[in-house]
PAMI-192242 format. One line per 3 residues: number of its first residue (from 1); their letters; for each residue x, y, z of C-alpha. Coordinates in steps of 0.001 Angstrom, whole numbers. Layout:
% PAMI-192242
NUM = A = X,Y,Z  ...
END
This chain:
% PAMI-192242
1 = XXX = -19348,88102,-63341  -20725,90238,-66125  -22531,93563,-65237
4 = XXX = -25713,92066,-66187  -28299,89788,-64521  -28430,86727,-66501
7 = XXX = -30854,83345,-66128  -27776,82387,-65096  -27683,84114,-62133
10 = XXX = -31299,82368,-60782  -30588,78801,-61351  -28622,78073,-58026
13 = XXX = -25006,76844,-59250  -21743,78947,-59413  -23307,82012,-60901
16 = XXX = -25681,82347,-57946  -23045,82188,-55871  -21362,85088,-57116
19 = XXX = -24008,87276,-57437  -24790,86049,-53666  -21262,86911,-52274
22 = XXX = -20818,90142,-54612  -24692,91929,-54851  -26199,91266,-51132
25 = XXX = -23667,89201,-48787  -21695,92438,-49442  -23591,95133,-48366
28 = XXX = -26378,92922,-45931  -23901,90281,-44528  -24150,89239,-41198
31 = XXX = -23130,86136,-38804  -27125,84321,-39599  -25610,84925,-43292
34 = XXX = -22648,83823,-43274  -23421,80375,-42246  -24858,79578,-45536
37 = XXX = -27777,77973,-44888  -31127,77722,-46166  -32672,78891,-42891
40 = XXX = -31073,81125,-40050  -31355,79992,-36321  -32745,83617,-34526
43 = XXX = -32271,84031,-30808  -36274,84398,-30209  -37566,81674,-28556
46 = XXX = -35619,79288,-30868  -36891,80017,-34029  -35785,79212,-37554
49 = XXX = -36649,81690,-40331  -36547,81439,-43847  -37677,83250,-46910
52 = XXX = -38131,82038,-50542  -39696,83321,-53939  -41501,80606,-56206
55 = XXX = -41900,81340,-60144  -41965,77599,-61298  -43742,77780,-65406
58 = XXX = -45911,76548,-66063  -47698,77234,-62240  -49636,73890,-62568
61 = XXX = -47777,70341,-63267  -47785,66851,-62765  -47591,66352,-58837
64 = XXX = -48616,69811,-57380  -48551,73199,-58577  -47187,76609,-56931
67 = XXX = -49434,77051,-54465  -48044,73413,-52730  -44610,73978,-54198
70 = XXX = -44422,77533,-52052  -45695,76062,-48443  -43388,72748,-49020
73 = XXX = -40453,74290,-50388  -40307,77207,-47705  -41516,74672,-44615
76 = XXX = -38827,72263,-46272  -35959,75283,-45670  -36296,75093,-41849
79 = XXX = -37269,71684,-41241  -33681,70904,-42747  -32888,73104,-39599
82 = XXX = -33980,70739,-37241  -37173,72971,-36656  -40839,72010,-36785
85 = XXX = -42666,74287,-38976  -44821,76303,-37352  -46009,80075,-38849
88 = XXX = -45612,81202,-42426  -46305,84753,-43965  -47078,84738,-47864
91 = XXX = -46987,87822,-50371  -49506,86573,-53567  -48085,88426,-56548
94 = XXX = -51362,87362,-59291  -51018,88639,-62910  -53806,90542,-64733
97 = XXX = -56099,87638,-66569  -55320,84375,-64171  -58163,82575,-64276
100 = XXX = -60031,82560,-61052  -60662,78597,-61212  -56431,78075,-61338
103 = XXX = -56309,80435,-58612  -58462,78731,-56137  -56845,75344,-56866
106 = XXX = -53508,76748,-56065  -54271,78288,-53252  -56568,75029,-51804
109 = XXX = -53044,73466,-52655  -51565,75652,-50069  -53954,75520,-47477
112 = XXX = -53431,71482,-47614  -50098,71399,-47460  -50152,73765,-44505
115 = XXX = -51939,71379,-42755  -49608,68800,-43774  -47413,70564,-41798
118 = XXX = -49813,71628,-39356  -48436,75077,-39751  -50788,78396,-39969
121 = XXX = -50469,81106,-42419  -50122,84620,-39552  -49545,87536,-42207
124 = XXX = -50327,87133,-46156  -50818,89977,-49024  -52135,90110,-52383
127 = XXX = -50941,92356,-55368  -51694,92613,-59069  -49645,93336,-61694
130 = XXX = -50739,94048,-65245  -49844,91546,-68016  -47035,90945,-69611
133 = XXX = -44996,92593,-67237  -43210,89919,-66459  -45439,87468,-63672
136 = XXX = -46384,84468,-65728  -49830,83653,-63584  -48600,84035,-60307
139 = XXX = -45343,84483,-58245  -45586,83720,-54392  -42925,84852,-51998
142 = XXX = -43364,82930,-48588  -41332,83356,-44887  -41536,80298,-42877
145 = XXX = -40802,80018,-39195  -40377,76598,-37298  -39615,76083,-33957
148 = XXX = -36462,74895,-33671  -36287,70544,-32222  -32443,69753,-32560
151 = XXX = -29734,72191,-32334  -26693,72402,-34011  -27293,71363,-37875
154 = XXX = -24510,72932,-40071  -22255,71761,-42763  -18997,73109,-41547
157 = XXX = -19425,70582,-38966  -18723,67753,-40852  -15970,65372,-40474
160 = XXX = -13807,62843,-42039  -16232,59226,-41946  -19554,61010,-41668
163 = XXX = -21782,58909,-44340  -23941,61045,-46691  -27981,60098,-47488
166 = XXX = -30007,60380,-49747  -34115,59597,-48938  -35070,59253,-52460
169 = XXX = -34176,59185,-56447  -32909,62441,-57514  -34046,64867,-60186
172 = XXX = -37748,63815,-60759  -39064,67789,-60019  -36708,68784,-62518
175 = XXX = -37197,66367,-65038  -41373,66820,-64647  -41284,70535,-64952
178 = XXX = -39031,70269,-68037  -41391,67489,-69617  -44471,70086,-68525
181 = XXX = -43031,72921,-70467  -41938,71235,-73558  -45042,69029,-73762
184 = XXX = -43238,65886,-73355  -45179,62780,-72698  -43001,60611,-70506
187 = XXX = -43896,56862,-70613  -44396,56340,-66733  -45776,59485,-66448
190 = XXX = -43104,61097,-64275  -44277,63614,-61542  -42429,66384,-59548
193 = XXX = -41807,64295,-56220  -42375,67884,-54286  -43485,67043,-50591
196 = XXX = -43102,68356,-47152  -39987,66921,-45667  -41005,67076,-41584
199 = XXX = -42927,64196,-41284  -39441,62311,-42877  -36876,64339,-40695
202 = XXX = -38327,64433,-37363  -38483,60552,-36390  -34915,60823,-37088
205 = XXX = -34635,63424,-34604  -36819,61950,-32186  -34756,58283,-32219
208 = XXX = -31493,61086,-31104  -29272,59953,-34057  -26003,62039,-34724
211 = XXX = -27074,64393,-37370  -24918,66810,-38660  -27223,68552,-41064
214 = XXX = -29759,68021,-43591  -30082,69831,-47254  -33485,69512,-49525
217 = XXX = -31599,69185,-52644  -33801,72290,-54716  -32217,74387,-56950
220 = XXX = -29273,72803,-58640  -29815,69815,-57097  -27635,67684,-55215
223 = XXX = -24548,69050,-57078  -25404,72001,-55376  -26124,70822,-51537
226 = XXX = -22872,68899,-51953  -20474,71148,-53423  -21560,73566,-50751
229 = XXX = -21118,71163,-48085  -17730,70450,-48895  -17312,73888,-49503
232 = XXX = -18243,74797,-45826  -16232,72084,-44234  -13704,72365,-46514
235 = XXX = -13590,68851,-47170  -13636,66225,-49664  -17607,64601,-49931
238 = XXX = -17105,61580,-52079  -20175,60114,-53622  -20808,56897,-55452
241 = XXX = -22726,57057,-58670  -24122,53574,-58180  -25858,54163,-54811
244 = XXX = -27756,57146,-56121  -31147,56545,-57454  -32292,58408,-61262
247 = XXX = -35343,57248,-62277  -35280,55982,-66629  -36900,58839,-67209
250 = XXX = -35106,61518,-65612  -31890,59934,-67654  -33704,60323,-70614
253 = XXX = -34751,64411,-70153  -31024,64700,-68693  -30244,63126,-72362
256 = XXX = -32336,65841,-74408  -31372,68828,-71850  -27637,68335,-72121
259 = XXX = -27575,68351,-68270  -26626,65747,-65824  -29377,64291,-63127
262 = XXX = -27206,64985,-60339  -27658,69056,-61051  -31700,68878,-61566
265 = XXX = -33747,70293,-58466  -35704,68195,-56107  -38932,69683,-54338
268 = XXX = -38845,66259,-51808  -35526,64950,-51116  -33195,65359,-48073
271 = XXX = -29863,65076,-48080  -28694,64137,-44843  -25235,63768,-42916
274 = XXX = -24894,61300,-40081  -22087,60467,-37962  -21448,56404,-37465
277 = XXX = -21740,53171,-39291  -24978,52039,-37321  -26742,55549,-37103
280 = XXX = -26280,56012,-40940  -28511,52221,-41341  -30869,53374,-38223
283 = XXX = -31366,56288,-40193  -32104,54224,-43011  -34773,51945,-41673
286 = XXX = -36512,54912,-40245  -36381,56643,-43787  -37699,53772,-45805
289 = XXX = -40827,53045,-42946  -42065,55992,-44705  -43207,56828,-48623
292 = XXX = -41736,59906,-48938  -38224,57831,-47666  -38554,54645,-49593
295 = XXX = -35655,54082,-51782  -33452,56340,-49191  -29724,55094,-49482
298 = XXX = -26345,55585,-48293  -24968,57322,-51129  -21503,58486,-49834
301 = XXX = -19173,59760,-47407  -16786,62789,-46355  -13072,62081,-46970
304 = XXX = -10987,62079,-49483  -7812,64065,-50847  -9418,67050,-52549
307 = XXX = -10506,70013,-49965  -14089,71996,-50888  -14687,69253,-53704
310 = XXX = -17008,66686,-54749  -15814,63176,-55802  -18297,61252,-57755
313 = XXX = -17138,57330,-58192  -18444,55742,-61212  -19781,52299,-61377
316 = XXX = -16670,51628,-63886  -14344,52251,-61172  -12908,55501,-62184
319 = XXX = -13742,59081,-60464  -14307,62292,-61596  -15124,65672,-59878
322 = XXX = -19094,66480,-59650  -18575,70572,-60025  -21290,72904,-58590
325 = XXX = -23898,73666,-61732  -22937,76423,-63943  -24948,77808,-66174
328 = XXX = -28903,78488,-66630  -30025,74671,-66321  -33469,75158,-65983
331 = XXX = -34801,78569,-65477  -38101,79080,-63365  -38095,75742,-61968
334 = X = -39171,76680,-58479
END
């Protein structure tokens, strides 16, 4: 790790991880930290907490904009949990020269996707900063807290057999934010698929299927959530390339970004683990009963005889490894 900060170092993939383990797990580790998870199970009343920062350029795109991006993304963090999102506190960091129209829309974006969740907003602040000093529009940092439905959810519990899901195509916020800043006119007009995730989770929770734990598959995409799965249970995940859904589109930004799909964020995809045969097809059909979980799919399984890796088969029957990202990929993409 150089002795710089480098886009790098924000995009979610090995370089994130390093500064991660070196800069703060270092000095402000703790057991909630230590588990590696996107939200930390607090003994109050069985909460799950989570905090996030959103930057995404530009702040408005095709399918939302920041203000929805920062209530789904941070609601998304503990509903992955198993909690229900319930409170959220929000720090509005607005830059000098924002139009006042853009701001309203993104903050009646938030409001509605609060009540998506049916969640309340309890503590909020507003700063702001001069221009060009470095906020392009508007940052939002957000803390969610959902009460906490299913115990238990964590990746070092998986084993051997447990099948891997996926609840829809991968990549598309990626793809759409990339097309948004370059000012690339996609044919089907591809839009960030960002969307609160509880509405998907919790009937899966409610019909008592074995769930070991869920992932939205943000930053670095599902590269990431599955390298650090395997990581945690030190375990082969083995995925097959065929199962996984990439929209044309997506393969064709992937094709001008030098980047593969499987390594672009998601703002409304889970990745979920379930133990069994018929609980991984229950899960399924409850999934695709919903829009958000349409073209959800089996997409793999844990085994194989490579420990903390990722196996990706190929639909020409060979394998390769699918590494955690490395690099910048896409900076400001959330």
């Amino acid at each position: 790790m150089s002795g710089v900060i480098s886009l790098a170092h924000g995009a979610g993939g090995l370089e994130t991880r390093e500064l991660i383990d070196r800069v703060f797990t270092r000095v402000l580790g703790n057991d909630y930290l230590a588990e590696s998870e996107d939200a930390a199970i607090i003994p109050v009343g069985a909460y799950a907490v989570s905090i996030d920062g959103f930057t995404v350029e530009p702040i408005v795109f095709n399918g939302g904009n920041i203000g929805k991006l920062a209530v789904a993304g941070s609601c998304n963090d503990v509903a992955m949990r198993g909690a229900k999102p319930k409170f959220l506190a929000a720090s509005f960091i607005i830059e000098e020269g924002l139009s006042l129209d853009v701001l309203e829309e993104i903050v009646a974006s938030f409001g509605a996707e609060l009540r998506v969740n049916n969640a309340l907003l309890i503590a909020a602040d507003t700063k702001v900063t001069p221009r060009n000093q470095g906020v392009s529009g508007i940052f939002i940092s957000t803390t969610a807290f959902g009460e906490v439905i299913l115990e238990g959810l964590a990746a070092k519990n998986l084993r051997v057999g447990d099948l891997i899901i996926a609840s829809g195509s991968i990549g598309d916020h990626g793809a759409a934010i990339f097309a948004a800043r370059e000012g690339i006119e996609l044919e089907s007009g591809l839009k960030s698929d960002c969307a609160s995730l509880w509405s998907l989770v919790s009937p899966l929770i409610d019909a008592k299927l074995p769930i070991v734990c869920m992932r939205d598959a943000t930053r670095g995409g599902l590269a990431a959530v599955t390298n650090e799965w395997a990581i945690a249970a030190n375990a082969t995940l083995t995925l097959n390339e065929s199962a996984i859904a990439v929209k044309n589109e997506v393969k064709g930004a992937c094709e001008l970004l030098g980047f593969e799909p499987y390594s672009l964020a998601n703002e409304g995809v889970a990745i979920v683990a379930v133990r069994g045969e018929e609980s991984a097809k229950k899960a399924i059909e409850i999934m695709r009963s919903s829009e958000l979980g349409k073209n959800a799919a089996i997409i793999g399984y844990v085994g194989g005889d490579y420990k903390a890796r990722v196996v990706l088969k190929t639909p020409h029957k060979t394998s390769r490894f699918l590494d955690m990202p490395s690099g910048e990929l896409l900076p400001r993409i959330c």
